[in-house]
C-alpha atoms as an extended CHARMM CRD file, in Angstrom:
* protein
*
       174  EXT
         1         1  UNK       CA            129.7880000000       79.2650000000       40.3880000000  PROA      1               0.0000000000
         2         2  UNK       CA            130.3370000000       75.6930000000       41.6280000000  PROA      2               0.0000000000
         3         3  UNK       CA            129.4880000000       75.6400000000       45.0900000000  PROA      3               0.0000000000
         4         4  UNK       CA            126.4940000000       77.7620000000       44.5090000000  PROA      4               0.0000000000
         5         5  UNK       CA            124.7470000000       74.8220000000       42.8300000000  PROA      5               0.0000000000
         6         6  UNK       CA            124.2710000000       72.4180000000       45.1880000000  PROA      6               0.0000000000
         7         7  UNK       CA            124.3290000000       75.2720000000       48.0670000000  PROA      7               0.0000000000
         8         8  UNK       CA            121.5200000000       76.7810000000       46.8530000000  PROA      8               0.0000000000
         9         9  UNK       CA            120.0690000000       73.3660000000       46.1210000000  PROA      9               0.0000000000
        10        10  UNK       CA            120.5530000000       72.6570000000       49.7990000000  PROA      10              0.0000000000
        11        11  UNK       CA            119.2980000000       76.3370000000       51.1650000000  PROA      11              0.0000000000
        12        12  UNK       CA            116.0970000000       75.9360000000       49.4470000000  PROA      12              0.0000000000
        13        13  UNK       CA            115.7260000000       72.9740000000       51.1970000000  PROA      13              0.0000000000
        14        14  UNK       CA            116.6740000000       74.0840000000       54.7250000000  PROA      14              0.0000000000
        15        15  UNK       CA            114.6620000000       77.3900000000       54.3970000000  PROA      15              0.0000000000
        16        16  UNK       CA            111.6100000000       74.9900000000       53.8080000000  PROA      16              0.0000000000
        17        17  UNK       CA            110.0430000000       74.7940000000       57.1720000000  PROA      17              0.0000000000
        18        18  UNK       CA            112.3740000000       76.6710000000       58.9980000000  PROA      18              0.0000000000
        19        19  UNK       CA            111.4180000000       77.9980000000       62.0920000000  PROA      19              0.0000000000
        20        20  UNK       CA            114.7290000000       79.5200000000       63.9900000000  PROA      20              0.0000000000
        21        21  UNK       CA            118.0040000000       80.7600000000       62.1130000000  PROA      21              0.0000000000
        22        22  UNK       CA            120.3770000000       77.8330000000       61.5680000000  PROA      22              0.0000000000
        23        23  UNK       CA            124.0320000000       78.3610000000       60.2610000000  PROA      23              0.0000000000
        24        24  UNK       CA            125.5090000000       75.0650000000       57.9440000000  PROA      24              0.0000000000
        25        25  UNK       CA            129.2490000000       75.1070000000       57.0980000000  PROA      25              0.0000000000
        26        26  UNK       CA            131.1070000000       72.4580000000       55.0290000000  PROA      26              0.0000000000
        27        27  UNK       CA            134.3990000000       71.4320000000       55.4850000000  PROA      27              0.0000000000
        28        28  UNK       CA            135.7420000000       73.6270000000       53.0800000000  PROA      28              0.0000000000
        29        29  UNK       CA            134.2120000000       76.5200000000       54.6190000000  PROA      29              0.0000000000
        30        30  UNK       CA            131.2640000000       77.1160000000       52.5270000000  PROA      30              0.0000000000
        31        31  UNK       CA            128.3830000000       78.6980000000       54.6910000000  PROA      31              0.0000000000
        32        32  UNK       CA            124.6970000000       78.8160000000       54.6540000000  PROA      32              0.0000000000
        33        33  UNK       CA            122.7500000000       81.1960000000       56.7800000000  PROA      33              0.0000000000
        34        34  UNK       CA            118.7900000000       80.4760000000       56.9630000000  PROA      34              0.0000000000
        35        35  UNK       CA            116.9170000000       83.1440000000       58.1370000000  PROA      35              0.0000000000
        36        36  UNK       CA            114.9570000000       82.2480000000       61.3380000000  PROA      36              0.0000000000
        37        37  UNK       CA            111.9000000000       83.3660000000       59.1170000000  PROA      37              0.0000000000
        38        38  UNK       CA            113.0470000000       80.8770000000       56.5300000000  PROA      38              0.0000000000
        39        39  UNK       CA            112.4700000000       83.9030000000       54.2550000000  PROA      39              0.0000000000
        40        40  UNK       CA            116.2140000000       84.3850000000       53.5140000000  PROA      40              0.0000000000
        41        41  UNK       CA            118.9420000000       82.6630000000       53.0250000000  PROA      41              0.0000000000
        42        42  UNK       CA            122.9840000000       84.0160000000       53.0220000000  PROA      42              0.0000000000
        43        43  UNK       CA            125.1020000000       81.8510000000       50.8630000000  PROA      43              0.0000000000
        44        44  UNK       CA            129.2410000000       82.7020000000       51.4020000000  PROA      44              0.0000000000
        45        45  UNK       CA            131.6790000000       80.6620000000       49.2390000000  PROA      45              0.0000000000
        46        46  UNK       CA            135.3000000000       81.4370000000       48.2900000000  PROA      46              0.0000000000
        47        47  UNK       CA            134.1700000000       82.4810000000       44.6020000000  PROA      47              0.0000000000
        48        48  UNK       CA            131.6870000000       84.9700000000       46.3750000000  PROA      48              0.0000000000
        49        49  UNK       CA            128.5120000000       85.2890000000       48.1940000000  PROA      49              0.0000000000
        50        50  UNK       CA            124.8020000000       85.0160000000       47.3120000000  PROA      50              0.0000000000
        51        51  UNK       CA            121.6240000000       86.1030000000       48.5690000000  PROA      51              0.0000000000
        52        52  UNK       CA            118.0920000000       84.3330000000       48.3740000000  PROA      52              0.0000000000
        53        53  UNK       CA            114.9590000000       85.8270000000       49.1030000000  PROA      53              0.0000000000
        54        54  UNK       CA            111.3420000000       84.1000000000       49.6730000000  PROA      54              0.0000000000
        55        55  UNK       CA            107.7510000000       85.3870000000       49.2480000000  PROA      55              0.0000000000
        56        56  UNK       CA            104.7550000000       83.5050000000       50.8770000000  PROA      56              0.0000000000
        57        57  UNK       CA            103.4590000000       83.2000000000       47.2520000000  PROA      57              0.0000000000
        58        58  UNK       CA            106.2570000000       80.4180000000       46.4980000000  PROA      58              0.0000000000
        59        59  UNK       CA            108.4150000000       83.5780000000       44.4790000000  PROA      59              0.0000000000
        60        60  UNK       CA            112.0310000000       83.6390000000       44.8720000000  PROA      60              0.0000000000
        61        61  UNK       CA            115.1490000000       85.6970000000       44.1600000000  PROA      61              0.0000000000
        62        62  UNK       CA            118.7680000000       84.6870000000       44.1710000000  PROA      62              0.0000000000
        63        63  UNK       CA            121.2820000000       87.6720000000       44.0680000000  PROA      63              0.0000000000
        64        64  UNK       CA            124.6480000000       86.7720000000       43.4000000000  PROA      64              0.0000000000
        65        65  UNK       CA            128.2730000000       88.3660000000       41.6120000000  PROA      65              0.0000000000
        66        66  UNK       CA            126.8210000000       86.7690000000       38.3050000000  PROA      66              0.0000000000
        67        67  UNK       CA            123.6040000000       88.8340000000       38.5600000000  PROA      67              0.0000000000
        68        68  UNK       CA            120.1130000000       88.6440000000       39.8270000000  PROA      68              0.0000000000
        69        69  UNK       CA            117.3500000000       85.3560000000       39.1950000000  PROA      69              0.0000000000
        70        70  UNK       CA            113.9600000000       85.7620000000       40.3820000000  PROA      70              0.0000000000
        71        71  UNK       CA            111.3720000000       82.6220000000       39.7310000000  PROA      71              0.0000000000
        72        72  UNK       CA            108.5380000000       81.2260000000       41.2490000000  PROA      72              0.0000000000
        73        73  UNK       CA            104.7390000000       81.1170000000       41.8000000000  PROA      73              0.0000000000
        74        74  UNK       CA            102.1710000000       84.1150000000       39.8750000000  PROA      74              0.0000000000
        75        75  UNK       CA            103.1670000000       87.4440000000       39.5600000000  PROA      75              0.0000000000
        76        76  UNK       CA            106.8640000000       87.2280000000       38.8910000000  PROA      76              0.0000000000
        77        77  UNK       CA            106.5860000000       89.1980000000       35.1940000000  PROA      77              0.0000000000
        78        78  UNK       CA            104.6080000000       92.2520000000       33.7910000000  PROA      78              0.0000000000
        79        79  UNK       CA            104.1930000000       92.7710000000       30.5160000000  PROA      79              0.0000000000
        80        80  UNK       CA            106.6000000000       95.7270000000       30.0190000000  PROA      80              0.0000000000
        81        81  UNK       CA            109.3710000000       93.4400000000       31.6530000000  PROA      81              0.0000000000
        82        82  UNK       CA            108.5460000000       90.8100000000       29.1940000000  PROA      82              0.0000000000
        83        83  UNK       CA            108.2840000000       93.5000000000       26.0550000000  PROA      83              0.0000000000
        84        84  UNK       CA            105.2510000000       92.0950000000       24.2620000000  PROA      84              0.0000000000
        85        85  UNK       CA            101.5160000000       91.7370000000       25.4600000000  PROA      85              0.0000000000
        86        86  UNK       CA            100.1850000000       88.9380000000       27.3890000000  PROA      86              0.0000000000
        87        87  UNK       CA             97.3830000000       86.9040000000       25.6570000000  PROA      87              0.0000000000
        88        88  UNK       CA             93.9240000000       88.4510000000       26.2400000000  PROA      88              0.0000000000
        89        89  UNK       CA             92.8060000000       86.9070000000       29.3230000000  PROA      89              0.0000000000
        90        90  UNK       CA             95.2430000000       84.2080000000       29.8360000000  PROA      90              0.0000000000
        91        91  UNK       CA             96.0230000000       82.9880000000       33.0580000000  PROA      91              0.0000000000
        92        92  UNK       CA             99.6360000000       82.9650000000       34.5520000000  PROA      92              0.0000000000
        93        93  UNK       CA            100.9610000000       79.8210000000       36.0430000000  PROA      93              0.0000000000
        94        94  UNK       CA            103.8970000000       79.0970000000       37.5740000000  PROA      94              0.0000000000
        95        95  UNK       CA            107.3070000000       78.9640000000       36.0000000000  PROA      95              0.0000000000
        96        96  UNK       CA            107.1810000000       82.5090000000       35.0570000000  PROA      96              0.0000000000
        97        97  UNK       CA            110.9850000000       84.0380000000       35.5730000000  PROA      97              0.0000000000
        98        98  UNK       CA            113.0600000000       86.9710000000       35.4460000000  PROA      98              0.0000000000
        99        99  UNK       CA            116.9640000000       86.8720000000       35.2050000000  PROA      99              0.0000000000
       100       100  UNK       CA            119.5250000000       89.3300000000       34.7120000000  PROA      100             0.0000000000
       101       101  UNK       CA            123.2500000000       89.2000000000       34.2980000000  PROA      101             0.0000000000
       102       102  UNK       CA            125.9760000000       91.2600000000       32.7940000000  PROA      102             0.0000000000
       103       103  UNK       CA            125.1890000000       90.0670000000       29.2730000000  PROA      103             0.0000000000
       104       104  UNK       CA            121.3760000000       91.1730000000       29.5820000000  PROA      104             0.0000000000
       105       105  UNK       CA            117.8360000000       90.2430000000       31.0140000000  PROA      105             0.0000000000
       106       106  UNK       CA            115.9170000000       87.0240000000       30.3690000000  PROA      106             0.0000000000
       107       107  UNK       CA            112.0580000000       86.9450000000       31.1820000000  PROA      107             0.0000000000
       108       108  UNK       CA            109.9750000000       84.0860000000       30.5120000000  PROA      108             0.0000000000
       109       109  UNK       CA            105.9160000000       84.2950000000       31.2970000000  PROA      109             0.0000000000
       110       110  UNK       CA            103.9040000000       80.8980000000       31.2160000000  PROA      110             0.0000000000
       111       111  UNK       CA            100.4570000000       81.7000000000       30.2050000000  PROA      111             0.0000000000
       112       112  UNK       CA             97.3010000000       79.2370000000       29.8020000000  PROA      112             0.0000000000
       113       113  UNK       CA             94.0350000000       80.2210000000       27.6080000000  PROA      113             0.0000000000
       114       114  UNK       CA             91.1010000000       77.9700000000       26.6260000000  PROA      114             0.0000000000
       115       115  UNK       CA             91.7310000000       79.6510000000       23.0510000000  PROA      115             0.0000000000
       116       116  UNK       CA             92.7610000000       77.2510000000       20.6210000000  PROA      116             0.0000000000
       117       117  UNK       CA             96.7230000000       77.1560000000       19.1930000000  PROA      117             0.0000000000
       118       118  UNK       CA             96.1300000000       79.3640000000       15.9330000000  PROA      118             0.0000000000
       119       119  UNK       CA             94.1400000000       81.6770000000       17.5250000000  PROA      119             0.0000000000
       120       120  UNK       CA             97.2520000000       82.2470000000       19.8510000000  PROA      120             0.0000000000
       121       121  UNK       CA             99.3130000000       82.2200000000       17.1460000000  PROA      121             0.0000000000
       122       122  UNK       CA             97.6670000000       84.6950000000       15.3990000000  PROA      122             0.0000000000
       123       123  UNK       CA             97.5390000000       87.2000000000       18.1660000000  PROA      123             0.0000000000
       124       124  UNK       CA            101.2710000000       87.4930000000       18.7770000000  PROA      124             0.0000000000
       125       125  UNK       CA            101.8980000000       87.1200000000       14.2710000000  PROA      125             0.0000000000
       126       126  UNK       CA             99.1310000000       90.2080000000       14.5100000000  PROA      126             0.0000000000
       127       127  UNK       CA            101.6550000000       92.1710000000       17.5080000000  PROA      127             0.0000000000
       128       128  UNK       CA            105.1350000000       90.9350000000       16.6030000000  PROA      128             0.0000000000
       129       129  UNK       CA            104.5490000000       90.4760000000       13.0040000000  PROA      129             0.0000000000
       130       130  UNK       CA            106.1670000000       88.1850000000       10.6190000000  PROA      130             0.0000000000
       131       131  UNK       CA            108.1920000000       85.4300000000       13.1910000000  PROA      131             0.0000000000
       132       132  UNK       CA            112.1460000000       85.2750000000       11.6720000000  PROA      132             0.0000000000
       133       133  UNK       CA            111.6080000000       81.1230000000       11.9040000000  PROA      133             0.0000000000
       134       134  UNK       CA            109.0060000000       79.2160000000       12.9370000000  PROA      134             0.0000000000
       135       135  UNK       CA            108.2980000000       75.2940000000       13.8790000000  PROA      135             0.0000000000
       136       136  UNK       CA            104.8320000000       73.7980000000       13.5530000000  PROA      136             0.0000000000
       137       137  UNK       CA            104.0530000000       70.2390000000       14.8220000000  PROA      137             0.0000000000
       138       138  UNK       CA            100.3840000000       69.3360000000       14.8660000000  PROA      138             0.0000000000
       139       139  UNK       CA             98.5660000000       71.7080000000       17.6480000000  PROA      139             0.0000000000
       140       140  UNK       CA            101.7570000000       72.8890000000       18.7790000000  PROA      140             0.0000000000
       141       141  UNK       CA            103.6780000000       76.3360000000       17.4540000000  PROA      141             0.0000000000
       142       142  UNK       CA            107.2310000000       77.9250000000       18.1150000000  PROA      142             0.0000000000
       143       143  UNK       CA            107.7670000000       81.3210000000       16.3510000000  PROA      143             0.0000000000
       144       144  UNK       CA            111.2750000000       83.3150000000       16.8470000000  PROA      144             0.0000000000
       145       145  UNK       CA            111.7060000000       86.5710000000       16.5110000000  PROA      145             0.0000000000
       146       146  UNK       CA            114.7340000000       88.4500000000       16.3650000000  PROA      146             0.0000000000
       147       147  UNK       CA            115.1580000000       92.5150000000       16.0740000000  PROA      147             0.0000000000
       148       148  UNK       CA            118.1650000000       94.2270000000       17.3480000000  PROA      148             0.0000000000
       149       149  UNK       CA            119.1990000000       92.5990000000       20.6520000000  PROA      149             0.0000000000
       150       150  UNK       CA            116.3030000000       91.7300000000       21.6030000000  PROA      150             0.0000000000
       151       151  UNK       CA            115.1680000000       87.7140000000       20.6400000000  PROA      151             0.0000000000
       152       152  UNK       CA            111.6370000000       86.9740000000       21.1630000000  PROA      152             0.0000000000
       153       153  UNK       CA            109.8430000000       83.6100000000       21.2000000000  PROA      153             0.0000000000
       154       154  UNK       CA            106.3780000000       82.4690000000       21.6080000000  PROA      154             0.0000000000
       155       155  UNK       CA            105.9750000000       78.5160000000       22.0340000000  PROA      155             0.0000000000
       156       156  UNK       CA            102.6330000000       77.1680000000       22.0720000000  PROA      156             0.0000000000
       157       157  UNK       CA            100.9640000000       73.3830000000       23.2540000000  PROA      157             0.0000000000
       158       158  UNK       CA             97.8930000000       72.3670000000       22.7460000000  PROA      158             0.0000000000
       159       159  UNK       CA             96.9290000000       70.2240000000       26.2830000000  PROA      159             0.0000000000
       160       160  UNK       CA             93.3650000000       68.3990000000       26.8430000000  PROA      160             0.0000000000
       161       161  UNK       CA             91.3290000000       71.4080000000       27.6770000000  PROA      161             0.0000000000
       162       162  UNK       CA             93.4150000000       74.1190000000       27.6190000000  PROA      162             0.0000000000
       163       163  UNK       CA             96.4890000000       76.5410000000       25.7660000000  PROA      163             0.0000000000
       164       164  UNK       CA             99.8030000000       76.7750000000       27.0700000000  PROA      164             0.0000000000
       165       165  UNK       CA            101.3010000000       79.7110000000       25.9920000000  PROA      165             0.0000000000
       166       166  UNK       CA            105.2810000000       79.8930000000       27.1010000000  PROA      166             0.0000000000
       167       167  UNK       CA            106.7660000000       83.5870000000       26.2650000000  PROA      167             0.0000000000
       168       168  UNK       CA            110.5320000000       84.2060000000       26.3550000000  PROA      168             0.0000000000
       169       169  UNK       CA            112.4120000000       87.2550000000       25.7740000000  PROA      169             0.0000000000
       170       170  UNK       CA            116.2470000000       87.6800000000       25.6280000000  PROA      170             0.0000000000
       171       171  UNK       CA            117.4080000000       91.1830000000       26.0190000000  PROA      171             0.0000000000
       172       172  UNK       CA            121.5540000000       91.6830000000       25.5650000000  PROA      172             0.0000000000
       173       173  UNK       CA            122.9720000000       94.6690000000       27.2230000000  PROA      173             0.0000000000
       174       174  UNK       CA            125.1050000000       96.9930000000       24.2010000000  PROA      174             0.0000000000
């Protein structure tokens, strides 16, 4: 898992712009394939291979032996990946992920609403029901909760004119 940190750091930034398939090898024999579209990129290193994938809405998806990361842009998590509702008429923005490994899936949706904090708060206290713990700091809310494998939490900022809502849900494989 090493060499697929600074790899990937550097095939995200050679599939920027890319406009004909270029092949990078160290001199330890890692190896970097960009896709002539720049919309893939093959990653080979001695502790295994990994595969990146690019949308033209700024999405992308790393596939490796540890499991699958996909991150990016809009449109990256539904609600029924993500296991609770998203906030009546909240707007995604970017930041919203989906990863899965061999211990389970992690999903995280980043949400904005001109609603007010305890409004918010009150929505997901109405669908989840009583958070296990909770942290409240002026217009700002984290709530936890925790039912059988499954670890939910709801974090919510107050900005200048807006919500954010950030939604993260743990899921471990039995």
């Amino acid at each position: 898992m090493k060499n697929y940190v600074w790899l990937l750091s550097i095939a995200i930034v050679l599939a920027v712009g890319c406009d004909k398939k270029s092949v990078y090898i160290d001199d330890k024999g890692n190896q970097v394939n960009v896709a002539a579209d720049g919309k893939s990129v093959d990653v080979k290193t001695a502790d295994g291979d990994a595969k990146m994938k690019f949308d033209e809405s700024g999405n992308f998806e790393i596939q490796g032996p540890d499991g699958k990361v996909a991150a990016g842009g809009v449109g990256m998590v539904s609600e029924a990946q993500l296991g609770v509702p998203f906030y009546p008429d909240s707007k995604e923005l970017a930041g919203s992920m989906s990863m899965q490994t061999d211990e389970g899936e992690n999903v995280v949706s980043v949400r904005e609403t001109s609603d007010s904090p305890d409004k918010v708060k009150a929505f997901y206290e109405s669908k989840l029901g009583k958070p296990t713990g909770t942290v409240v700091s002026g217009d700002s809310f984290f709530g936890n909760w925790d039912s059988g494998g499954r670890v939910t939490t709801v974090m919510v900022t107050k900005a200048e004119k807006s919500t954010t809502i950030t939604i993260t849900n743990l899921r471990k494989k039995k």
